[in-house]
C-alpha positions in Angstrom: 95.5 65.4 93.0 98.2 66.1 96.0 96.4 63.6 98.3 95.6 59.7 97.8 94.6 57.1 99.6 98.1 55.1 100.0 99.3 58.3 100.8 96.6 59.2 103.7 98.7 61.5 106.7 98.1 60.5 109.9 96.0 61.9 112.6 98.6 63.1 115.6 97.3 63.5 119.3 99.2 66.1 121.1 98.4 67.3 124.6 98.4 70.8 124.8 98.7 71.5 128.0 96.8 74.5 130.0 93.8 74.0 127.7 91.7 71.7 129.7 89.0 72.9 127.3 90.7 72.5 124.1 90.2 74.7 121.7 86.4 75.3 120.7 86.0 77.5 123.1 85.2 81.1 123.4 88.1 81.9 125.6 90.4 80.6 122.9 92.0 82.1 120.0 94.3 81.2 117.0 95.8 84.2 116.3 99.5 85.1 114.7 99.8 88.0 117.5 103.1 89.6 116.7 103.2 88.7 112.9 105.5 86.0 112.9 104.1 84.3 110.1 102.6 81.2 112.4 99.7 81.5 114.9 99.8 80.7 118.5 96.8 80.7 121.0 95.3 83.5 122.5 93.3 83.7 125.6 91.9 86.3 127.6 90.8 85.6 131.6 90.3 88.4 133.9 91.8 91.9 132.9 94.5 90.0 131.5 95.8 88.3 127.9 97.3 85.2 128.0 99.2 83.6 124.8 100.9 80.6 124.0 103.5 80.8 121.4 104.1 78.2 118.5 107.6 77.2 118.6 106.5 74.9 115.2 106.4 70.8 114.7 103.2 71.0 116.8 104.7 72.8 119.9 103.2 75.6 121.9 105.5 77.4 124.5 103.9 78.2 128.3 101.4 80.1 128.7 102.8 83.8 129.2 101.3 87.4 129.9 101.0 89.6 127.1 103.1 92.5 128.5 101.5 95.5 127.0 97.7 94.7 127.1 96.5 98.1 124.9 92.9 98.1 126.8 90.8 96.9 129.4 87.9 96.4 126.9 87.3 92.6 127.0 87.5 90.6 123.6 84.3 90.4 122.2 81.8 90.6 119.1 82.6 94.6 119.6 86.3 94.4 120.4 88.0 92.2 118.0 91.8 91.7 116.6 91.9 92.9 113.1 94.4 93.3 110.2 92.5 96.8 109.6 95.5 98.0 107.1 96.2 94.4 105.5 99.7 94.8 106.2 100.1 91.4 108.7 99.9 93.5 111.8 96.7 92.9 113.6 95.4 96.0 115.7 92.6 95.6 118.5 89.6 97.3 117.1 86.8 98.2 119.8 84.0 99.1 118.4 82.1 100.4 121.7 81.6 103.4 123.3 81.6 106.7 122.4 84.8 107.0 120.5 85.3 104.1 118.7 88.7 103.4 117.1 91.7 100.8 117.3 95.5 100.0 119.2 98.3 99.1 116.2 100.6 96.8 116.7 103.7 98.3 116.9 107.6 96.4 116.9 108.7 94.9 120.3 105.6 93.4 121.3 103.9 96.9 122.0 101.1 98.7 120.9 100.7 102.1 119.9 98.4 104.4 121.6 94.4 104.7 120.6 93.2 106.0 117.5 89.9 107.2 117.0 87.8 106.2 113.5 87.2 109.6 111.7 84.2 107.6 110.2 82.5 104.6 111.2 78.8 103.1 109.8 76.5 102.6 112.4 75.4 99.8 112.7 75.1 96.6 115.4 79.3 95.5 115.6 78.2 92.5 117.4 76.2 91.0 114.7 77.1 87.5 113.9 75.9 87.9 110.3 78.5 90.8 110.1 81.4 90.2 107.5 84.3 92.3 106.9 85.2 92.5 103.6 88.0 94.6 101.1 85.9 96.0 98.7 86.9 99.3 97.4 90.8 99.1 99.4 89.5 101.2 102.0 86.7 102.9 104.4 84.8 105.5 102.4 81.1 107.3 102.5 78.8 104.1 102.9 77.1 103.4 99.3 73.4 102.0 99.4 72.7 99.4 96.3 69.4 97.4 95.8 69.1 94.2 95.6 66.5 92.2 93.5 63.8 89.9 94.9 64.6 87.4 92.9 68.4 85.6 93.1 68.1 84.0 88.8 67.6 88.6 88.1 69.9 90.0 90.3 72.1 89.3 93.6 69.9 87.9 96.6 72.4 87.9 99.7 70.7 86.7 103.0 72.8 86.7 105.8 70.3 86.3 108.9 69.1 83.2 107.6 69.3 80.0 110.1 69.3 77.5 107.6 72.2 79.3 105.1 75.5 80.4 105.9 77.6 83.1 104.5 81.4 82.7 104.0 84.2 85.0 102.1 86.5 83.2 99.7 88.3 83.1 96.8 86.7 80.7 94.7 88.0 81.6 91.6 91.9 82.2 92.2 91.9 85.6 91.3 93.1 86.8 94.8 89.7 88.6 95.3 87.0 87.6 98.4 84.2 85.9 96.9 80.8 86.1 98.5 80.0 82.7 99.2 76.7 81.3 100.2 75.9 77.7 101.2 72.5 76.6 102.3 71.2 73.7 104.2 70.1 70.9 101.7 71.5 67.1 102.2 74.3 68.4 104.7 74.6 70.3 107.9 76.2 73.7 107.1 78.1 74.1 109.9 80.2 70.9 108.9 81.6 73.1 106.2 84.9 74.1 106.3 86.6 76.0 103.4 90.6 76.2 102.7 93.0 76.2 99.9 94.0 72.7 100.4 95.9 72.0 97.8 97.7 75.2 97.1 96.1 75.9 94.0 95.3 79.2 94.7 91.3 78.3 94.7 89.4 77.6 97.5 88.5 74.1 98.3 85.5 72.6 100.3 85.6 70.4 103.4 82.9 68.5 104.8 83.5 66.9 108.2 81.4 63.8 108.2 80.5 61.5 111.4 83.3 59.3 111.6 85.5 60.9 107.9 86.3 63.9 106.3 85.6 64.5 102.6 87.7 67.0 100.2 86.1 68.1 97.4 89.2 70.0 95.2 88.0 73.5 93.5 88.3 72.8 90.0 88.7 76.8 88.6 86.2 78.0 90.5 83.4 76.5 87.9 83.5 73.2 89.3 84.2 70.6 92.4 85.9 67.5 92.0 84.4 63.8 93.5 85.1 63.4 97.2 88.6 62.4 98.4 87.4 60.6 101.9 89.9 59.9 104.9 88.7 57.8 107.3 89.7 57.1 111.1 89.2 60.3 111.8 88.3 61.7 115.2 84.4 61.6 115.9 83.0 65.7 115.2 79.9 66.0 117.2 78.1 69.4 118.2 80.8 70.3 121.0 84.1 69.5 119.2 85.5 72.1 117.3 87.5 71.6 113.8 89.5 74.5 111.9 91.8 74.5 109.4 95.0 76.4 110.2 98.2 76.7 109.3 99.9 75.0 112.3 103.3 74.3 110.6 103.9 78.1 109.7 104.6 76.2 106.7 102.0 77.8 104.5 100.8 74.3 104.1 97.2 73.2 105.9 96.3 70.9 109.0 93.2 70.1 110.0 92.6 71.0 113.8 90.7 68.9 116.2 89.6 69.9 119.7 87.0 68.3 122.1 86.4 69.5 125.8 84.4 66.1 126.5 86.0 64.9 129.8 86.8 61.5 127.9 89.2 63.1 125.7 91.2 64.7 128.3 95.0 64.6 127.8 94.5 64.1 124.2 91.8 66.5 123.9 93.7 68.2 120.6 94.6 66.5 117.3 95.7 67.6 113.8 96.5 66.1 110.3 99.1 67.5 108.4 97.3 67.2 104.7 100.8 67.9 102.6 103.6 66.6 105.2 104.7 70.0 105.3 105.3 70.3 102.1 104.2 73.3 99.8 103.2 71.8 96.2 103.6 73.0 92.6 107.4 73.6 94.0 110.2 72.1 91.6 111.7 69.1 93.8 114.2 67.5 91.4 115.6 67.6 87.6 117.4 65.2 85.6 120.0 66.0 82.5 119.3 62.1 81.3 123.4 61.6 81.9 123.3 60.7 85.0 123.0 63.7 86.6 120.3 64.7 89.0 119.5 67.5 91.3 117.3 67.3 94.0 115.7 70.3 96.0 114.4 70.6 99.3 112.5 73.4 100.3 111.8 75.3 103.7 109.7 78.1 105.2 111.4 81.2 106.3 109.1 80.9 109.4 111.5 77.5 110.3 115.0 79.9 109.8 112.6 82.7 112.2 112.5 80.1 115.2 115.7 78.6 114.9 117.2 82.5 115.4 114.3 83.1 118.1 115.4 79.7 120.2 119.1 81.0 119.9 118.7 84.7 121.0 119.2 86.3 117.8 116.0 87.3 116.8 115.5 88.8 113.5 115.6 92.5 113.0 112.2 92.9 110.9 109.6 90.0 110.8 107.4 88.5 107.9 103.5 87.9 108.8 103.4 85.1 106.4 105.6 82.0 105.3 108.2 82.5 102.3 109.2 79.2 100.8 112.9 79.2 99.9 115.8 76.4 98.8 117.1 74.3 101.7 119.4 71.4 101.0 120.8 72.4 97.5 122.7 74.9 98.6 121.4 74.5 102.6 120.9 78.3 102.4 119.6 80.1 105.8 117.8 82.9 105.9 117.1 85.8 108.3 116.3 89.1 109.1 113.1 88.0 106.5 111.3 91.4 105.3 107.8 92.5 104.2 107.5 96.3 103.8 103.9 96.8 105.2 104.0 100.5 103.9 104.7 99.8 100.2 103.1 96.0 100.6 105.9 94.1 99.1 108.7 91.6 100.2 112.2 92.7 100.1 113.8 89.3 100.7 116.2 88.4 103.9 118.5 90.7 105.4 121.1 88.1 106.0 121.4 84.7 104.0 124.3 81.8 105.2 125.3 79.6 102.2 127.0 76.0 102.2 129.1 74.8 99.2 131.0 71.8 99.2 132.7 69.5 96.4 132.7 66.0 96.8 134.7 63.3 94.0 133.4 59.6 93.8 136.4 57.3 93.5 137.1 53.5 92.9 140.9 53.6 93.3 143.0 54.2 96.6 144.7 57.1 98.7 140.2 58.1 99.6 138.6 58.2 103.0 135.0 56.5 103.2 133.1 59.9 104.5 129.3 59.3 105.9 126.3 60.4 103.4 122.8 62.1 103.8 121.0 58.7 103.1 123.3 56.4 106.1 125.5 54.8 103.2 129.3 56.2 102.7 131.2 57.9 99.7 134.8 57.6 98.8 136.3 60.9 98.7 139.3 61.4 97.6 141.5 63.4 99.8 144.0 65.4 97.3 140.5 66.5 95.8 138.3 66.9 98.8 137.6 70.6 99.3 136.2 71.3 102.5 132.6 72.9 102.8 132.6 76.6 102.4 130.5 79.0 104.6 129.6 82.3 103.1 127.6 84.8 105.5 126.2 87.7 103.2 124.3 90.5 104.7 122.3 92.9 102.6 119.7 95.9 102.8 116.2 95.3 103.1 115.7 99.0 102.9 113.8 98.7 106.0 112.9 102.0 107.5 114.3 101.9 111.1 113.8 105.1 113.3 116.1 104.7 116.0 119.1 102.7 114.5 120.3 102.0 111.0 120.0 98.1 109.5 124.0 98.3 109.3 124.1 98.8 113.0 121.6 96.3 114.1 123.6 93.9 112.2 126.9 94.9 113.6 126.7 92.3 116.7 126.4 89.5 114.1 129.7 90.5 112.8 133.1 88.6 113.1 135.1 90.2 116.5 138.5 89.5 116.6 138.8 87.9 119.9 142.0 89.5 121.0 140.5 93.0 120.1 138.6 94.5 122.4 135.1 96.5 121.7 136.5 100.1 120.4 138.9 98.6 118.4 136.4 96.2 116.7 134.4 98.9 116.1 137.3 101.2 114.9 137.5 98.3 111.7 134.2 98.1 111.6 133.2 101.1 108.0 130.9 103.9 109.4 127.3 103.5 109.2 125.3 104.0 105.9 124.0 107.2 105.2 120.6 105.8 104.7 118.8 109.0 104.8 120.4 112.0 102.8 121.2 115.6 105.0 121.7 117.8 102.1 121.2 118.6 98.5 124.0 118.5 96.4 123.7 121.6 94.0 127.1 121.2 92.5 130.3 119.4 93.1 131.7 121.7 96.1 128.4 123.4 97.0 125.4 121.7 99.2 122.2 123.1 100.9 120.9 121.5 104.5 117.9 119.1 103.5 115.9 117.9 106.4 113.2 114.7 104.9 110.1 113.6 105.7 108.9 110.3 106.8 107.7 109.6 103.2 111.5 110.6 101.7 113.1 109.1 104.9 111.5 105.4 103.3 112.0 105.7 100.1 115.7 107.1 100.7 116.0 103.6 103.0 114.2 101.7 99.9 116.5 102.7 97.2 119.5 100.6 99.1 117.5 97.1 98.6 119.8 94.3 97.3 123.1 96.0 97.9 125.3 93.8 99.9 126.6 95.3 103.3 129.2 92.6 104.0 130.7 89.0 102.9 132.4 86.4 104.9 134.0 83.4 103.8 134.8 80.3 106.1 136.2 77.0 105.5 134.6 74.3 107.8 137.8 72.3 107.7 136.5 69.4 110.1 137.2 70.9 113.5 134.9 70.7 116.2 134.2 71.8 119.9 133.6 70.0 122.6 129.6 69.3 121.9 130.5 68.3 118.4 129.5 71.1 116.1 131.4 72.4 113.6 133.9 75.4 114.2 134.4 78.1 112.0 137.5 79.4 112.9 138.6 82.7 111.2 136.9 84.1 108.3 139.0 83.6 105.2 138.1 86.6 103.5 135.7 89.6 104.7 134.8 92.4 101.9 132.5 95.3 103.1 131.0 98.2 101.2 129.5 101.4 102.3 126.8 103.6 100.7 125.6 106.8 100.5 122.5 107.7 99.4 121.9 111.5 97.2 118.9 113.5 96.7 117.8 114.1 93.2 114.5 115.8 93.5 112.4 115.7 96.8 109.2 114.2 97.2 107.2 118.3 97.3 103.8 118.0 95.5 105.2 114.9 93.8 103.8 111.5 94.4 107.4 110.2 94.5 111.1 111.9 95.0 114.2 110.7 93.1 117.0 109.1 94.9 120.7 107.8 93.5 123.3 105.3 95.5 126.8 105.5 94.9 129.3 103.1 96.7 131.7 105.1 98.9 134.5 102.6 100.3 134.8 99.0 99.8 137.3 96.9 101.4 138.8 93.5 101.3 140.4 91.5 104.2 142.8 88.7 104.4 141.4 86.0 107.3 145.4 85.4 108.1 145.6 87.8 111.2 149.8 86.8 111.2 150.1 88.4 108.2 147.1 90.9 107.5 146.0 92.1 104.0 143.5 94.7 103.4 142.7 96.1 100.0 140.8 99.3 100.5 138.2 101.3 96.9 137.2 104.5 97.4 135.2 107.2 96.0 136.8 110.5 96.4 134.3 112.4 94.3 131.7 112.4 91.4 129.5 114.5 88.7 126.4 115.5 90.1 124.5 113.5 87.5 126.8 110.4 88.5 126.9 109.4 84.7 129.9 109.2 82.0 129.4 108.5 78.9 131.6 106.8 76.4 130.7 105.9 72.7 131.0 101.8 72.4 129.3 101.3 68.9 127.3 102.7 66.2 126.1 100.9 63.1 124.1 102.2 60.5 121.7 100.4 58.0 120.1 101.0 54.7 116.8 99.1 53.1 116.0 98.4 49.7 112.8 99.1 48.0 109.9 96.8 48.1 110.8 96.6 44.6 114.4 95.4 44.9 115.4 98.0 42.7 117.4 100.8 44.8 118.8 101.3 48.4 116.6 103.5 50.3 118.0 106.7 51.5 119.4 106.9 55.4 116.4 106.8 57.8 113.6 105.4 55.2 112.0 101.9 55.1 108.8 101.0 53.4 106.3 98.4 53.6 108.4 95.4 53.7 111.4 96.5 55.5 114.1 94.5 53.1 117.5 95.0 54.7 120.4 96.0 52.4 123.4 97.0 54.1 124.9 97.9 57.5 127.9 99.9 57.8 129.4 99.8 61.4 132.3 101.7 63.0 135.4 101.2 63.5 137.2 104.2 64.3 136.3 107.9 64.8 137.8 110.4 63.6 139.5 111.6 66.8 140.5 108.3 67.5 142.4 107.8 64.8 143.7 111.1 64.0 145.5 111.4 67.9 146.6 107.6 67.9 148.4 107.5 64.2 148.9 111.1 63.2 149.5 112.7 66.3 151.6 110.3 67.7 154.3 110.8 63.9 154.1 107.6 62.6 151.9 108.4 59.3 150.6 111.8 57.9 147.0 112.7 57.6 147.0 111.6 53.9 149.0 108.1 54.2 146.2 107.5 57.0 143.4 108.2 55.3 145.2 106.1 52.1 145.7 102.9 54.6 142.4 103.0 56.1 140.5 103.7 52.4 142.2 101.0 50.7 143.8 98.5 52.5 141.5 98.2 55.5 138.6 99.4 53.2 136.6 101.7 55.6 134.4 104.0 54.2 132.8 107.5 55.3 129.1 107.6 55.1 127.2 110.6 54.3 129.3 113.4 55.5 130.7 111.3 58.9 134.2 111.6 58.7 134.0 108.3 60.8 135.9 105.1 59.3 132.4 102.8 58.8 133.2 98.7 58.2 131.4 98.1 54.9 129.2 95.8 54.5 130.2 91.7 54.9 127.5 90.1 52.8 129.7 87.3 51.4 132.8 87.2 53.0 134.4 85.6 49.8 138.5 86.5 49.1 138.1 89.4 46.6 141.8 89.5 46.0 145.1 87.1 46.2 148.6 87.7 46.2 150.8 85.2 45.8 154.7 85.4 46.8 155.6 87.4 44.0 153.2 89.9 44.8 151.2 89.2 41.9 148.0 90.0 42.5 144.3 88.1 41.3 140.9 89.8 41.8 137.5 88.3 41.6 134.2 90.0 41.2 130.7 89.0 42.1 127.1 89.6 41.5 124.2 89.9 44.1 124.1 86.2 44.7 127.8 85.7 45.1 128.8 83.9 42.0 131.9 85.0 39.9 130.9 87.4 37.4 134.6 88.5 36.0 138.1 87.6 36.8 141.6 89.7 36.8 145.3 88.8 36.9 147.1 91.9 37.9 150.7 92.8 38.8 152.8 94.2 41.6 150.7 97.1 43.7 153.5 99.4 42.5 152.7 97.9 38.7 149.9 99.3 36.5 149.6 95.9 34.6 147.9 93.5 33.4 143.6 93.0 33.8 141.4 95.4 35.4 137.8 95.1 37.0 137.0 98.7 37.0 134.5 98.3 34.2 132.9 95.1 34.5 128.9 95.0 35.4 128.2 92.7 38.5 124.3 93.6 38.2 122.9 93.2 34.4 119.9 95.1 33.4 116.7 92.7 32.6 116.5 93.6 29.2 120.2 92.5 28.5 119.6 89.2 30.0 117.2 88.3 28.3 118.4 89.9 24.5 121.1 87.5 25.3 118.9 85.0 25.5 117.3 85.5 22.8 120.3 85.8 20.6 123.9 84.7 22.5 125.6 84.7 19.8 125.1 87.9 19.0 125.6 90.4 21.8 128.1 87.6 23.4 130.9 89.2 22.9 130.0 92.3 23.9 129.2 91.0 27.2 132.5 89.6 27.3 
């Protein structure tokens, strides 16, 4: 349960000004217009749209004109703002006249010009029991099914009746639109309400009662919890309006209250923030049990998207929904956020500013008492205190930009030396990426013009996602300006890389082409302008496969029967796959032919002597490779003493001492020998022995 009674938010009145009407009314919508990720209000009066802008924590900007107004076609049941592609980008749909079709919304607050349907049902657009719905992931030839008379044989969906309402959900937390039917019974329908309260994925159900709301929590989808009530809630007669919304752009629900009754004017709007703000089933903290905890705060990228917007730096591609990220760990910001509406996935942030600092609590002297997060101080201890480290990162998206490449959009949020002026700067600065390849490399000197489509020209841009366009380090070494913030100074350290991007196949009757990135030029700067330092990588040239191969390992292993009695040949097993023995390498044969013989210091024969005997490699099958032989016991097997007088054990299958030698000098032919003694008996000699050791012991021996 994420909400309880001790815990019950609190209902905030905000006066939102210009709506003298709140926001039940017709004229009104809550609509994410440009795909920000968090709805403002839209209205429409005269010829002319009017929106009001959510700069977050409850606040709506003035009321301004929507610039580019795509038609004069008022917004109603047969002109309405849809997500027709179900990408995040609404388009305005008008579903009147004699060529119906739609305006997309396009970048930069514009629209794109009119697109007719190719095919459309007919059918009354201005129905209110009409429902949109994603059924089959697209418009296609309209399908007729029957239904059954009867809902217990078959479905029974009535959608024009008064005393049932229809509603699409997800009931079951599947991600797929439910068909969701609620009649009149005990309870007015129209105090329904249903939203994913608790983030569960399912749908919940709200009821909005007289003078309380109840939550009753999806349980799966085959069940509803008992009520959670909060009380002092605003009064919800016939002409308020209540809607649950994402008001935050937090991903996180508030209930929204509105009443045009004259006696609630200048608090006419309300909401209750159900979670604080905060998204649940999100780690928040983890203990080691020594002592050690780590707590985590998170954020919505939409917060890091209105911060930039307040400060002029909007973000280069936008995200039509929230994406919950790490805050104070690391106190990590986010931008340039990214959601490829093409290939419908998120491709992270194009630029991502990271805080680390070290802090060491001391009881002794030579520390400084240094203000905490929670109003209490810490003893730092200066020899040790590291100042906080900034680290600005951009990377590719592998957003497809028409007019500009990502590296040059992000150019103007590079460091500029201030005593350089702009052609200089830009003279450091590392050409642009080649995001979108010209040619077609047939060999290593010889090319043929390529020219690639729309479809290549993304996937070309797609292939760079992840790699990292620039890195700069800054120490925030307590200095600060005249309003108090903290200064940066000179980066420490910036490293930049450049890309380019090769053909490999292209797209023709394929569903797909094939695209490679190879790093041109990297470089590495010293922040020290006195006394500069740059370390500069580069790629002069490469194969036209881009691959080199180098042979790091090879081992090789035999099985036994699934009788125990043999080793399998090379490359058989059978049912029980009993491993016997695994030879690896350890030098081939050109490796240790060039470094030993070739270079004089042993002939061919003393080599293959050393390696045979004293290192005891082996050759396997025909490889004139040196194989290391198998380590099953890795007992001593031999011992020579100072004398060089040698004693050699052997051993049977388990590892226990089977026979025992005292030899000579290596140079010495004395002494005991192990050539001839059995480390694996036979059955039926174990057990003659045992039936008569005295015997046939001796001859063991």
């Amino acid at each position: 349960m994420i909400l309880s009674p001790s815990t019950a938010p609190a209902l905030s009145l905000q006066s939102f000004g210009k709506l003298p009407t709140g926001l039940g009314s017709d004229k009104y919508q809550w609509v994410d217009l440009d795909g920000e990720g968090i709805a403002g209000v839209l209205t429409e009066q005269g010829n002319a749209w009017f929106y009001k802008r959510n700069f977050g924590d409850a606040e709506l900007g003035p009321l301004e004109t929507v610039a580019q107004k795509p038609s004069s076609i008022p917004l109603n049941g047969k002109s309405q703002l849809l997500d027709l592609g179900g990408n995040g980008q609404l388009s305005l749909v008008d579903f009147s006249g004699v060529t119906p079709g739609f305006f997309k919304k396009i970048a930069n607050e514009d629209w794109s010009s009119f697109t007719p349907f190719k095919f459309l049902p007919n059918i009354r657009w201005d129905d209110p029991t009409l429902l949109v719905i994603d059924l089959t992931d697209g418009f296609a030839p309209m399908e007729h099914r029957r239904v059954s008379l009867d809902e217990r044989i078959g479905p029974r969906i009535v959608l024009g009746d008064d005393e049932t309402s229809i509603h699409l959900a997800d009931m079951s937390g599947d991600g797929l639109l439910d068909i969701v039917r609620i009649p009149n019974s005990r309870f007015s329908q129209s105090r329904i309400r249903l939203a994913d309260i608790d983030g569960s994925g399912t749908t919940d159900l709200v009821y909005l009662g007289l003078d309380d709301i109840k939550i009753f929590f999806n349980q799966s989808g085959s069940s509803f919890s008992d009520p959670y009530c909060m009380v002092q809630t605003p009064r919800v007669d016939n002409l308020s309006d209540v809607r649950i919304v994402d008001l935050f752009g937090t991903g996180t629900p508030c209930i929204l209250w509105s009443s045009p009754n004259p006696s609630d004017y200048g608090h006419h709007v309300g909401y209750i923030d159900l979670l604080g703000g905060q998204k649940p089933h999100l780690l928040i903290s983890s203990q080691n049990n020594l002592g050690a905890e780590t707590r985590i705060q998170y954020a919505s990228s939409t917060k890091f998207y209105l911060q930039d917007r307040a400060a002029r730096t909007p973000w280069v591609t936008n995200l039509p929904f929230p994406v919950h990220v790490v805050e104070s760990v690391e106190n990590v910001d986010r931008h340039h956020g990214f959601f490829d509406t093409f290939e419908r996935e998120f491709r992270g942030f194009g630029m991502v500013e990271q805080y680390d600092t070290e802090e060491f609590d001391i009881s002794l002297g030579g520390s400084v008492s240094v203000p905490a997060r929670d109003n209490t101080t810490t003893s730092i201890d200066l020899a040790s205190h590291v100042p906080p480290v900034l680290t600005k990162t951009w990377y590719y998206t592998g957003a497809f930009l028409e007019r500009q490449t990502m590296a040059g959009r992000f150019q103007q949020e590079y460091y500029k030396e201030p005593r350089l002026s702009e052609e200089q700067t830009a003279a450091m600065l590392l050409a642009e990426v080649e995001e979108v390849p010209t040619s077609i490399r047939l060999t290593a000197s010889n090319r043929v013009p390529f020219s690639a489509t729309n479809l290549e020209a993304r996937e070309s841009c797609r292939v760079l996602k992840g790699t990292v366009l620039r890195v700069e380090l800054y120490a925030l070494d307590a200095k600060t300006g005249d309003n108090g913030s903290v200064q940066t100074g000179n980066p420490y350290s910036v490293s930049a890389q450049n890309y380019s991007v090769e053909i490999l196949q292209p797209q023709g009757t394929n569903r797909h082409g094939a695209f490679m990135i190879q790093e041109k030029i990297a470089t590495a700067e010293d922040g020290n302008h006195d006394l500069p330092f740059e370390d500069f990588d580069g790629t002069s040239a490469t194969d036209p496969s881009q691959s080199y191969r180098r042979l790091t390992s090879i081992s090789r292993t035999y099985y036994r029967s699934d009788d125990l009695s043999h080793i399998l040949p090379l490359r058989t097993i059978e049912s029980m796959v009993l491993q016997s023995t695994i030879y690896r390498l350890a030098l081939t044969e050109s490796l240790a032919t060039n470094n030993f013989v070739g270079a004089g210091k042993v002939s061919q024969t003393e080599l293959d002597d050393i390696l045979e005997n004293d290192c005891r490699y082996v050759h396997r099958e025909g490889d004139r490779n040196w194989s290391i032989g198998p380590c099953r016991l890795l007992q001593p097997w031999m011992v020579m003493d100072h004398d060089q007088n040698r004693s050699a054990v052997a051993y049977d299958v388990l590892g226990i001492v089977v026979g025992t030698a005292t030899m000579g000098k290596p140079e010495e032919d004395l002494g005991d020998s192990l050539d001839n003694v059995v480390n694996a008996l036979d059955d039926s000699v174990i057990l003659a022995y045992f039936n008569n050791p005295l015997a046939i012991g001796n001859d063991l021996l």
